[in-house]
mmCIF file as gemmi writes it, N, C-alpha and C atoms, coordinates in Angstrom:
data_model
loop_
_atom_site.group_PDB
_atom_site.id
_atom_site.type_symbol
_atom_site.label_atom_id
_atom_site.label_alt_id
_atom_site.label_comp_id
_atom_site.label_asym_id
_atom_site.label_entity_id
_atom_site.label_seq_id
_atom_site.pdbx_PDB_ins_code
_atom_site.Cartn_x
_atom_site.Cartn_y
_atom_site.Cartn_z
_atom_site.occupancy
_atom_site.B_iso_or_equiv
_atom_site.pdbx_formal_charge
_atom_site.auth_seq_id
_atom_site.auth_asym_id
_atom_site.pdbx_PDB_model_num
ATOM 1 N N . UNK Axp A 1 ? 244.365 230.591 162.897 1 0 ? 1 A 1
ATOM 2 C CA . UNK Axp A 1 ? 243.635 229.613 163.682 1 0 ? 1 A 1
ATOM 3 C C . UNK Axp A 1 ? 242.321 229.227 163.021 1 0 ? 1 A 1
ATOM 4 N N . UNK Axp A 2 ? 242.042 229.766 161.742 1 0 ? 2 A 1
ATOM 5 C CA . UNK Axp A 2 ? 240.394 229.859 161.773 1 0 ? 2 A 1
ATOM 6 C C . UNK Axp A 2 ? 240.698 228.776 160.936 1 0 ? 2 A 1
ATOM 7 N N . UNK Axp A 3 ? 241.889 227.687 160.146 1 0 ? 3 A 1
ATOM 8 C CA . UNK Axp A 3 ? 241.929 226.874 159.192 1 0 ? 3 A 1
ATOM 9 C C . UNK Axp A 3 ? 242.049 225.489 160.224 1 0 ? 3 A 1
ATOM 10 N N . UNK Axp A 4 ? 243.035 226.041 161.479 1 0 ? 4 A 1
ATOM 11 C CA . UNK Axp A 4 ? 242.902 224.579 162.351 1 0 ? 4 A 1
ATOM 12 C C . UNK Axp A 4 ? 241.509 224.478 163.182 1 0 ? 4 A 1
ATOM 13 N N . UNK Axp A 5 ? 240.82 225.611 163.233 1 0 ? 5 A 1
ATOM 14 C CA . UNK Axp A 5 ? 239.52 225.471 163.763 1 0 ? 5 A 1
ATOM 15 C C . UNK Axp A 5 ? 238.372 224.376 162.831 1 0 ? 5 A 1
ATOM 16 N N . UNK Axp A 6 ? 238.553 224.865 161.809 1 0 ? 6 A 1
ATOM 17 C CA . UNK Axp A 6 ? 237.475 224.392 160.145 1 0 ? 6 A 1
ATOM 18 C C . UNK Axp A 6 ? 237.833 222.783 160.138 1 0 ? 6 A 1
ATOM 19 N N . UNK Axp A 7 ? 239.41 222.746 160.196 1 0 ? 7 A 1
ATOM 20 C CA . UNK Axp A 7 ? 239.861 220.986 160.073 1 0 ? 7 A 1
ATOM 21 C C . UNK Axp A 7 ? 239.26 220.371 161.146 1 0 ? 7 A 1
ATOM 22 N N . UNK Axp A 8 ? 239.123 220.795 162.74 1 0 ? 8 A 1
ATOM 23 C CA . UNK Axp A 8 ? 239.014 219.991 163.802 1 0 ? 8 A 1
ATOM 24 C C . UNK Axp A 8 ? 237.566 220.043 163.992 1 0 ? 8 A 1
ATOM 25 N N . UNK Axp A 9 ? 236.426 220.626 163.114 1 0 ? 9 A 1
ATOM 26 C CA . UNK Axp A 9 ? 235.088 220.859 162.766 1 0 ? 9 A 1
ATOM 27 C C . UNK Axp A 9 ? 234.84 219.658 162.011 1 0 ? 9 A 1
ATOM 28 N N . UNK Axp A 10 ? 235.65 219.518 160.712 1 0 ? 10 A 1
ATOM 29 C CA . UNK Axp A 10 ? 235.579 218.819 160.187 1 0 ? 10 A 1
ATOM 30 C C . UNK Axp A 10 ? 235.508 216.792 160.561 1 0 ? 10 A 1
ATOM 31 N N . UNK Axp A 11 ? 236.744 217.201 161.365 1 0 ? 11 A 1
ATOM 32 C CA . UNK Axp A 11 ? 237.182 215.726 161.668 1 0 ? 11 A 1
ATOM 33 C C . UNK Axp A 11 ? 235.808 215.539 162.776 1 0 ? 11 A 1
ATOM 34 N N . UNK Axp A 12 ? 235.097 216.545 163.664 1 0 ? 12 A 1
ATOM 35 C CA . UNK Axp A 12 ? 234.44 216.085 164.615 1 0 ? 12 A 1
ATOM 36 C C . UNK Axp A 12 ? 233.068 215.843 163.748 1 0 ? 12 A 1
ATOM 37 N N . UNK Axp A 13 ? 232.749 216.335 162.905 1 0 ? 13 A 1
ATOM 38 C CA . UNK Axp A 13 ? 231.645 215.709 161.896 1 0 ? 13 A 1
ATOM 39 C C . UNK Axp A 13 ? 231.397 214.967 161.469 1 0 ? 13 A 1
ATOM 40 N N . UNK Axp A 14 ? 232.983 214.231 160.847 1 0 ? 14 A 1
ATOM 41 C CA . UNK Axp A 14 ? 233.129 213.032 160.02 1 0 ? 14 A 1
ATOM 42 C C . UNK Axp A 14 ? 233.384 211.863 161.194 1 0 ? 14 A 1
ATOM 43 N N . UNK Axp A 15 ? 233.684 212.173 162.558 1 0 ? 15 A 1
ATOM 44 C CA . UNK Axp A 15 ? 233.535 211.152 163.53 1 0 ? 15 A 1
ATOM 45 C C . UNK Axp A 15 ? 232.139 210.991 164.194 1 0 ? 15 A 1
ATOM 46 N N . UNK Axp A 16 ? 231.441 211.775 164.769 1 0 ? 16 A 1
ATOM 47 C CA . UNK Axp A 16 ? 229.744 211.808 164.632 1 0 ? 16 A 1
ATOM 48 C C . UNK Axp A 16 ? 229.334 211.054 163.704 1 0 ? 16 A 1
ATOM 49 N N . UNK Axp A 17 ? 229.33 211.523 162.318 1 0 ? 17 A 1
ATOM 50 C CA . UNK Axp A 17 ? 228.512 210.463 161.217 1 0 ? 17 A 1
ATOM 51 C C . UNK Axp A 17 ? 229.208 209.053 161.333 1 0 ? 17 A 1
ATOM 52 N N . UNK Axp A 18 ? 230.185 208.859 161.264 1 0 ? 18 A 1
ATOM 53 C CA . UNK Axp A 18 ? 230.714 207.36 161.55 1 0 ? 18 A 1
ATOM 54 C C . UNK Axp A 18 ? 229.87 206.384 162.573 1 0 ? 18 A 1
ATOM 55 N N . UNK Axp A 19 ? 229.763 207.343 163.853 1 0 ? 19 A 1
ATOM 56 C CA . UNK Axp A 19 ? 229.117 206.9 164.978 1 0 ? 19 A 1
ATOM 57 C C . UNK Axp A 19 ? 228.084 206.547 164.939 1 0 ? 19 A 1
ATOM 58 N N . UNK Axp A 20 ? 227.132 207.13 164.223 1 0 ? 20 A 1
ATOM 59 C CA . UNK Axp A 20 ? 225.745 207.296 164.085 1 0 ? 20 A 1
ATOM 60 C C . UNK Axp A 20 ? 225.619 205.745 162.876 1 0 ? 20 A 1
ATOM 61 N N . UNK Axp A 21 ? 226.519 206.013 161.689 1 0 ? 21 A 1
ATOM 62 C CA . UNK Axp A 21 ? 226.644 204.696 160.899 1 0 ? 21 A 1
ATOM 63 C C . UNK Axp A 21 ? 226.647 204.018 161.341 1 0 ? 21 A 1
ATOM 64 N N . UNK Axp A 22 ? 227.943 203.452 162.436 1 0 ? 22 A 1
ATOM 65 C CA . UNK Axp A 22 ? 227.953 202.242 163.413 1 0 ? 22 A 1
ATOM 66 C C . UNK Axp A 22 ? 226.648 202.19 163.584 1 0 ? 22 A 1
ATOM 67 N N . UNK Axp A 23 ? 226.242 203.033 164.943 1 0 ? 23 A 1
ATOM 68 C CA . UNK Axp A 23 ? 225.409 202.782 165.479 1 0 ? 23 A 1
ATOM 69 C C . UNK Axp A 23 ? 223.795 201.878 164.346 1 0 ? 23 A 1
ATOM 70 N N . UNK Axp A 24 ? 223.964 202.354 163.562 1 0 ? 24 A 1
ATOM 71 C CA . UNK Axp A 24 ? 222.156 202.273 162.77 1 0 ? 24 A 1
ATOM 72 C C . UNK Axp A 24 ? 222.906 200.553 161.627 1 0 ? 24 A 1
ATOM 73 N N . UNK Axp A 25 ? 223.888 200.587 161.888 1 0 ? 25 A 1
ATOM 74 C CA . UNK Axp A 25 ? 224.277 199.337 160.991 1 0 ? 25 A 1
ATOM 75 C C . UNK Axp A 25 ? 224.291 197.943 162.535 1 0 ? 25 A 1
ATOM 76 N N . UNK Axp A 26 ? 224.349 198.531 163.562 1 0 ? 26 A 1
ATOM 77 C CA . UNK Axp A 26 ? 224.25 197.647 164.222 1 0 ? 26 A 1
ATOM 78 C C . UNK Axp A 26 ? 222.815 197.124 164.655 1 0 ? 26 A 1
ATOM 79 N N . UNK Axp A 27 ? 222.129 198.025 165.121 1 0 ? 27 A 1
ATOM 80 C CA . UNK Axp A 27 ? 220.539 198.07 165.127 1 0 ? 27 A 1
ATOM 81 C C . UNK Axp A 27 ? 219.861 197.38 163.825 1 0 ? 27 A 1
ATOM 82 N N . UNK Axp A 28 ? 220.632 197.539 162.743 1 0 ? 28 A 1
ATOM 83 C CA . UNK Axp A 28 ? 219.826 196.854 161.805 1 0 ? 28 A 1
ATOM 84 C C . UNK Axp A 28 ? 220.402 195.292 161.78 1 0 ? 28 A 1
ATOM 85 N N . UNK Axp A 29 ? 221.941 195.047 162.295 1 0 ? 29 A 1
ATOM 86 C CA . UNK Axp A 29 ? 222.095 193.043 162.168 1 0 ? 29 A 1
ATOM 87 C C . UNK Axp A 29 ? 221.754 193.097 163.661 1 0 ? 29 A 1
ATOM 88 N N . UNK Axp A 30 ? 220.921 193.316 164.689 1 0 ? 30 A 1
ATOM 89 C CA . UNK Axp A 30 ? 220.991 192.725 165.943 1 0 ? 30 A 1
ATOM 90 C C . UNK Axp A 30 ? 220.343 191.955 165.856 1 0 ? 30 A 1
ATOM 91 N N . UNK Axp A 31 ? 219.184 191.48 165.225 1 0 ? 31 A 1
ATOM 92 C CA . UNK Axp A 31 ? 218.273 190.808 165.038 1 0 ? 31 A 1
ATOM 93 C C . UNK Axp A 31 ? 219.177 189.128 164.148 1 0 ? 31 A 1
ATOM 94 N N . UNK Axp A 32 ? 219.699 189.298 163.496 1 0 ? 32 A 1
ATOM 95 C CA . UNK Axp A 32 ? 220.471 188.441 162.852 1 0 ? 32 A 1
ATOM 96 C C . UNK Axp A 32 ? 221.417 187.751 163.986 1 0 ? 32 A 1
ATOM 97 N N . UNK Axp A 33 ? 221.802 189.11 164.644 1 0 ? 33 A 1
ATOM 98 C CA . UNK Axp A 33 ? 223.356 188.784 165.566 1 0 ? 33 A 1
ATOM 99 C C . UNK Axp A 33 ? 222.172 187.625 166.528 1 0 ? 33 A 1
ATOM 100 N N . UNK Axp A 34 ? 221.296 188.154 167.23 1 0 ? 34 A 1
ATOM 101 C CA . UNK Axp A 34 ? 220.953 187.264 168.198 1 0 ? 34 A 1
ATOM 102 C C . UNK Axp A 34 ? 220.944 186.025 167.671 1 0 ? 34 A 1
ATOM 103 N N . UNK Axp A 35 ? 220.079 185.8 166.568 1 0 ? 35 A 1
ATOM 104 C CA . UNK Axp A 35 ? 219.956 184.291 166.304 1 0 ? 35 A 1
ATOM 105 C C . UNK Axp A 35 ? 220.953 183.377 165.637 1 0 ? 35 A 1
ATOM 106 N N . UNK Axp A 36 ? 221.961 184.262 164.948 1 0 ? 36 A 1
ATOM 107 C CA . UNK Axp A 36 ? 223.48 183.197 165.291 1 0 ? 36 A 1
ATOM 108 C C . UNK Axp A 36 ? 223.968 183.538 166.622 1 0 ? 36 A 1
ATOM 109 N N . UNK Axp A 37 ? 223.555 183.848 167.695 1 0 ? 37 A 1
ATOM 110 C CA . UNK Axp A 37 ? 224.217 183.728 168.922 1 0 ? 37 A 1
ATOM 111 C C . UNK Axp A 37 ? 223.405 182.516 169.816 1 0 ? 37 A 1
ATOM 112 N N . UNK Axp A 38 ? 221.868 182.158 169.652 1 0 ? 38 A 1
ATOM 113 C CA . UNK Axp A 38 ? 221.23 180.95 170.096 1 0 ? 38 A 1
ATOM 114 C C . UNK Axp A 38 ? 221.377 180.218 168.731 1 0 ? 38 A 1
ATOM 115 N N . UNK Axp A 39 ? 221.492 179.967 167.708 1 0 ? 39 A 1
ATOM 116 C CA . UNK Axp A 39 ? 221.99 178.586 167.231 1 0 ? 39 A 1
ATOM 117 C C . UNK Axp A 39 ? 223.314 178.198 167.481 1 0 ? 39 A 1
ATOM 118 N N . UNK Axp A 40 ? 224.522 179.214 167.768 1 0 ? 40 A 1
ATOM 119 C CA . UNK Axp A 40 ? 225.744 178.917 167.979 1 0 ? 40 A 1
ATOM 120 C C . UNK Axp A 40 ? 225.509 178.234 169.355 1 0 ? 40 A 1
ATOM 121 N N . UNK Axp A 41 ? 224.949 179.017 170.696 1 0 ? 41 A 1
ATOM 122 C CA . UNK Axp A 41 ? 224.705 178.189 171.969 1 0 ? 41 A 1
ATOM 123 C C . UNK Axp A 41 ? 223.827 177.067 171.858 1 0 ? 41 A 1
ATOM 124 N N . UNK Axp A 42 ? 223.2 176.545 170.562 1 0 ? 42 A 1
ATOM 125 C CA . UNK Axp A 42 ? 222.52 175.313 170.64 1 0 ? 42 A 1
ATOM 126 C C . UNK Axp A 42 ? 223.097 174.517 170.794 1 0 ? 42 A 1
ATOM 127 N N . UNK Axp A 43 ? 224.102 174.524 169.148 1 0 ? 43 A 1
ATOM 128 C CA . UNK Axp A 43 ? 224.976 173.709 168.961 1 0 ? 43 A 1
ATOM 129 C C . UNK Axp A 43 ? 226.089 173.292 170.101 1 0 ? 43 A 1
ATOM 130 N N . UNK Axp A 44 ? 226.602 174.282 170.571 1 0 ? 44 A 1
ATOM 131 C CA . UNK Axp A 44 ? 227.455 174.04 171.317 1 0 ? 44 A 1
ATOM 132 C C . UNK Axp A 44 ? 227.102 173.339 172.551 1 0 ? 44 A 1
ATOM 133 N N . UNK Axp A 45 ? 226.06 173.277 172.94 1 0 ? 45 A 1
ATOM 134 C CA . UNK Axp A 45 ? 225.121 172.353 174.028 1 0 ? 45 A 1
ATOM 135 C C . UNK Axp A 45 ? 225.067 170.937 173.332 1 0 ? 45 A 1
ATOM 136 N N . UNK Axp A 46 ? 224.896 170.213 171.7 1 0 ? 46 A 1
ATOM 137 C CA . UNK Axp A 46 ? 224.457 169.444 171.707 1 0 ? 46 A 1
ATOM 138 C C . UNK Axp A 46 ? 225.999 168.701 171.621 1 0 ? 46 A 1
ATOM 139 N N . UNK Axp A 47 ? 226.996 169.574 171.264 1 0 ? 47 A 1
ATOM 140 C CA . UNK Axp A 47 ? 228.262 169.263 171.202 1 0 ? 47 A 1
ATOM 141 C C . UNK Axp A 47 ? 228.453 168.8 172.894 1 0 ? 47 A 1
ATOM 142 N N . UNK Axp A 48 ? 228.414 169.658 173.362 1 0 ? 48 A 1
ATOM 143 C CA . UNK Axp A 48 ? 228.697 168.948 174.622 1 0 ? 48 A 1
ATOM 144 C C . UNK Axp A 48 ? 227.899 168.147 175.317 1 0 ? 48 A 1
ATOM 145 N N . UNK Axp A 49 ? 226.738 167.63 174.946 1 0 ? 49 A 1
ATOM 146 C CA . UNK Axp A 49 ? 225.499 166.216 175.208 1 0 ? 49 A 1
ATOM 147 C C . UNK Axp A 49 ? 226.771 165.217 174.649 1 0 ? 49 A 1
ATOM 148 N N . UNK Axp A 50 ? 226.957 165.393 173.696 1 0 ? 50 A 1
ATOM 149 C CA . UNK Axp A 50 ? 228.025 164.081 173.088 1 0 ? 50 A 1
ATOM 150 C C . UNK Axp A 50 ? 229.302 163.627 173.271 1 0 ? 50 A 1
ATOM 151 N N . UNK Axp A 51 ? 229.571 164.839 173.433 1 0 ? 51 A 1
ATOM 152 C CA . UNK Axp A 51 ? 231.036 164.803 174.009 1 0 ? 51 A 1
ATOM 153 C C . UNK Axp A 51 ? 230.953 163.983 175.583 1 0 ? 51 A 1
ATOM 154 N N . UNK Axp A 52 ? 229.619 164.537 176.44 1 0 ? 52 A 1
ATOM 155 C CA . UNK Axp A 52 ? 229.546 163.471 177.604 1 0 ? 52 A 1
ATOM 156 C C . UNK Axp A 52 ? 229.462 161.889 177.625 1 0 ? 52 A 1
ATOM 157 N N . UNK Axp A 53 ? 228.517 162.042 176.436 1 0 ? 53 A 1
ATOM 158 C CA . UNK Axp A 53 ? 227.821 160.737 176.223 1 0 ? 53 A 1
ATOM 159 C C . UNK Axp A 53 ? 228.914 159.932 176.073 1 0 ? 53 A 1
ATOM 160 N N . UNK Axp A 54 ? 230.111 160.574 175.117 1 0 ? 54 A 1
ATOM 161 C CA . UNK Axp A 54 ? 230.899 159.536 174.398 1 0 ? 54 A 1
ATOM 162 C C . UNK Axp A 54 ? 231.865 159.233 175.674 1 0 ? 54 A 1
ATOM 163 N N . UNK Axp A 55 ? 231.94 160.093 176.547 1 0 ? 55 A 1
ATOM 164 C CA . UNK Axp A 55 ? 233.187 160.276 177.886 1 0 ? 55 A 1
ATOM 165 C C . UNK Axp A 55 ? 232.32 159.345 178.855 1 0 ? 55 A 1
ATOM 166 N N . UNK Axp A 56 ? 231.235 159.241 178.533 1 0 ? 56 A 1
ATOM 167 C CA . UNK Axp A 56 ? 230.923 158.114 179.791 1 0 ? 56 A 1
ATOM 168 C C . UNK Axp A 56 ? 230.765 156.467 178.827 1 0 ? 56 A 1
ATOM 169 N N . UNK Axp A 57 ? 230.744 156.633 177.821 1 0 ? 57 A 1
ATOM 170 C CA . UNK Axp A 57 ? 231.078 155.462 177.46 1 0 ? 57 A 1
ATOM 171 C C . UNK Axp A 57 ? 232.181 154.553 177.412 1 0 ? 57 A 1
ATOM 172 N N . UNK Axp A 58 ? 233.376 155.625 177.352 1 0 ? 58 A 1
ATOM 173 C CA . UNK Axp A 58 ? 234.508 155.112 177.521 1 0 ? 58 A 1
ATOM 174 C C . UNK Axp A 58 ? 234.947 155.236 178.988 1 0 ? 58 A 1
ATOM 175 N N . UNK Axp A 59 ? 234.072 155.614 179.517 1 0 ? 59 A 1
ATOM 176 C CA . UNK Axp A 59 ? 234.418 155.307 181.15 1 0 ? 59 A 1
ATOM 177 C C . UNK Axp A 59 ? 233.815 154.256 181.557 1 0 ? 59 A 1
ATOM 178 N N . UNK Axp A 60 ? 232.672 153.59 181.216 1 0 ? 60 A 1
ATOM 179 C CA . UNK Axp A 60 ? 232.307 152.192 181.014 1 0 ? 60 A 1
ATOM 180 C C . UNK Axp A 60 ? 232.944 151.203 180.385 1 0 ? 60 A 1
ATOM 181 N N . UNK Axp A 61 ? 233.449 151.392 179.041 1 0 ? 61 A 1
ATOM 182 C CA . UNK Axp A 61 ? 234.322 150.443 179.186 1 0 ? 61 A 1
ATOM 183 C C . UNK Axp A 61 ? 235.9 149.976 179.286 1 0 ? 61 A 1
ATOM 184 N N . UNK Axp A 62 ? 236.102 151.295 180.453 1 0 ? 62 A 1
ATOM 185 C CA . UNK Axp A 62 ? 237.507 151.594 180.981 1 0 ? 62 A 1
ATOM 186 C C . UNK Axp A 62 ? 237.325 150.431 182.584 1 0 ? 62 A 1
ATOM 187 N N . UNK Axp A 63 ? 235.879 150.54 182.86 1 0 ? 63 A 1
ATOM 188 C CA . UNK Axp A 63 ? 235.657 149.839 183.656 1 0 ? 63 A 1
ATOM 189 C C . UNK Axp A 63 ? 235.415 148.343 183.463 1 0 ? 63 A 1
ATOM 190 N N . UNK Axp A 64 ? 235.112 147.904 182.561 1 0 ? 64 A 1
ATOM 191 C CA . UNK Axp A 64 ? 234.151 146.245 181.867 1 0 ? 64 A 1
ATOM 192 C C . UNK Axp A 64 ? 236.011 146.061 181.616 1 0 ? 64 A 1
ATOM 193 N N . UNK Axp A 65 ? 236.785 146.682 181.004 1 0 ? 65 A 1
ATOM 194 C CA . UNK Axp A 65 ? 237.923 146.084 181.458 1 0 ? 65 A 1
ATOM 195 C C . UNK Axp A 65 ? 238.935 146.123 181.845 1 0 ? 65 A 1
ATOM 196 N N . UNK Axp A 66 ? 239.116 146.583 183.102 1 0 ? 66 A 1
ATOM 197 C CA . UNK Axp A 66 ? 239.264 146.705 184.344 1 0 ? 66 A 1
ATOM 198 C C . UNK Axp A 66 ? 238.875 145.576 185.288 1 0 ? 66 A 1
ATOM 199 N N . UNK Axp A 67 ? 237.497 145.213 185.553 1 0 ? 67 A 1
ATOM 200 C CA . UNK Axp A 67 ? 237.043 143.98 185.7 1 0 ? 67 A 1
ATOM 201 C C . UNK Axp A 67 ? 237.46 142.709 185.227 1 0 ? 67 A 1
ATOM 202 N N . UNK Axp A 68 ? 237.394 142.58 183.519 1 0 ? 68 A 1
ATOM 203 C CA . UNK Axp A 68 ? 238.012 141.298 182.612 1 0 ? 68 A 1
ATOM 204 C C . UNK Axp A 68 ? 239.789 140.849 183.634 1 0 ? 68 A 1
ATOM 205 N N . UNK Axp A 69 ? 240.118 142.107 183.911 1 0 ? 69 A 1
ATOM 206 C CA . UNK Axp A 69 ? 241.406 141.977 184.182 1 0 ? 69 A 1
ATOM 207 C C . UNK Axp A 69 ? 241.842 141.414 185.465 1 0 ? 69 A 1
ATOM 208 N N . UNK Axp A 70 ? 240.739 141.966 186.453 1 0 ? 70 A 1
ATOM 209 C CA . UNK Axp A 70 ? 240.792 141.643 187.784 1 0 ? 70 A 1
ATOM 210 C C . UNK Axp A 70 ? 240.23 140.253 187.662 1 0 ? 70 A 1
ATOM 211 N N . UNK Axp A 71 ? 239.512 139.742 187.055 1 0 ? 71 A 1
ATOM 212 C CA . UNK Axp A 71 ? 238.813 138.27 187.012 1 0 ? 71 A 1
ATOM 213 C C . UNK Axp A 71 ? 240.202 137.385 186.148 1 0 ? 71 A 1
ATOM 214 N N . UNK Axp A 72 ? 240.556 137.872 185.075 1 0 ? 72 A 1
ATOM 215 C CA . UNK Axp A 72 ? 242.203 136.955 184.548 1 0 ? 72 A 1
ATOM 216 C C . UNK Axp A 72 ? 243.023 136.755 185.943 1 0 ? 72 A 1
ATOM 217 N N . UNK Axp A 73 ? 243.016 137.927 186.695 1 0 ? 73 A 1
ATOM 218 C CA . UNK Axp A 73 ? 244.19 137.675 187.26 1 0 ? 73 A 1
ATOM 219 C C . UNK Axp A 73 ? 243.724 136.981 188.47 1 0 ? 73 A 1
ATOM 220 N N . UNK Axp A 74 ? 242.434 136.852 188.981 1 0 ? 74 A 1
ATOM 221 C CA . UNK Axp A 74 ? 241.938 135.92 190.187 1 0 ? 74 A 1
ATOM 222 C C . UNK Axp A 74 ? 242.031 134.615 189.58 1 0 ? 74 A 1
ATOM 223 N N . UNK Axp A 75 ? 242.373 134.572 188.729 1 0 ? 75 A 1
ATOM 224 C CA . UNK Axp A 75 ? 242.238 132.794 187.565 1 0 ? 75 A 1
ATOM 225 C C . UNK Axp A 75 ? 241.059 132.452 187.199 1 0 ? 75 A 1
ATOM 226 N N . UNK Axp A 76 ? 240.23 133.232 186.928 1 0 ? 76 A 1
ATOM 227 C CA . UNK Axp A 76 ? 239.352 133.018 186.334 1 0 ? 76 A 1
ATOM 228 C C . UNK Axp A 76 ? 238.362 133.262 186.814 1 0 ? 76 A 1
ATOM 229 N N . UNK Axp A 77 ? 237.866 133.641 187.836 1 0 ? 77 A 1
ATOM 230 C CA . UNK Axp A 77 ? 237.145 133.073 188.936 1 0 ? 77 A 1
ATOM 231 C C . UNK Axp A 77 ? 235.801 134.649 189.379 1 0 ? 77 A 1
ATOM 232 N N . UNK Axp A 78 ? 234.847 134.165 188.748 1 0 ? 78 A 1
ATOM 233 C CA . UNK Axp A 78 ? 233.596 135.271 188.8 1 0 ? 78 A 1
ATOM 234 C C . UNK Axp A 78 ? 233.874 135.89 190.179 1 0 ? 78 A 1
ATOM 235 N N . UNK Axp A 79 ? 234.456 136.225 191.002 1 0 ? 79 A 1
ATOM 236 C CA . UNK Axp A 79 ? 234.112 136.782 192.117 1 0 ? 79 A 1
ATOM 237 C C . UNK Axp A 79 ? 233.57 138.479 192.067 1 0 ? 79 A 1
ATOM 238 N N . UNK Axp A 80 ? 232.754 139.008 192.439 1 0 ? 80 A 1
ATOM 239 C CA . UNK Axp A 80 ? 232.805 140.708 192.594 1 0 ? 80 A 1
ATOM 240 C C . UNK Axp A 80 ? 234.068 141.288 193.623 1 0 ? 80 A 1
ATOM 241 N N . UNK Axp A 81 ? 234.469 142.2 193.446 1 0 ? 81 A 1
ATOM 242 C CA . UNK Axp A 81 ? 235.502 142.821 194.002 1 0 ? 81 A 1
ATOM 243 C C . UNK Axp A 81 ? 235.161 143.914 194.316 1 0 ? 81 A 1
ATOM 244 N N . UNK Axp A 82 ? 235.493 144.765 195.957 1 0 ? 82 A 1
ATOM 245 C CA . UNK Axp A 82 ? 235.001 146.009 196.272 1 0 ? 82 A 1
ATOM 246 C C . UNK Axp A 82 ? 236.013 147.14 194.743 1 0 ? 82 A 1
ATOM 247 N N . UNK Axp A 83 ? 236.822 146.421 194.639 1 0 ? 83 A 1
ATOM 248 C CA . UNK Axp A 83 ? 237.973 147.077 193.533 1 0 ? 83 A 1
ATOM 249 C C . UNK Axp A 83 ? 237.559 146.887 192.2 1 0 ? 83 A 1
ATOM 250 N N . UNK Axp A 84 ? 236.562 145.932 191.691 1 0 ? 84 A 1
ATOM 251 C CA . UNK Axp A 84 ? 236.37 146.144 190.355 1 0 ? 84 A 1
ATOM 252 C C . UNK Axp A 84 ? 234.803 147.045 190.428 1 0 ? 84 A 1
ATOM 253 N N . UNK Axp A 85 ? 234.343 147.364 191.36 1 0 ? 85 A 1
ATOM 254 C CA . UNK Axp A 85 ? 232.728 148.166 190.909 1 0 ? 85 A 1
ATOM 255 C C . UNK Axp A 85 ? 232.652 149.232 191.256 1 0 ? 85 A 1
């Protein structure tokens, strides 16, 4: 027993130091990690400013013709419609 004792000494040593590695390799990029984690959430905010911007533009002019269409089909005729606004 005293050789499976020495191995399972062993392995619990070499898992400790691992831990401790992790641990001190993480402490040293957290500082890094944070600030690709607020430029990644920047970006991804300005991505989605545009992505709105561009979704309400084409919802404007999903509407301008929508309208063109409702005015062709009145014959021409400028009226406002509770259905085109």
């Amino acid at each position: 027993m005293g050789i499976g004792q020495a191995s399972i000494n062993s392995l619990k040593a070499s898992v400790l130091f691992l831990r401790k590695s992790i641990k001190s390799a993480c402490e040293r990029t957290t500082p890094w990690l944070t600030v690709h984690a607020y430029w990644t959430m920047a970006w991804a905010k300005i991505i989605k400013k545009e992505n709105r911007k561009i979704y309400k533009e084409r919802q404007n002019a999903y509407k301008e013709e929508d309208q063109y269409i409702i005015i062709r089909w009145k014959g021409g005729k400028m009226k406002v419609d509770a259905v085109s606004q």
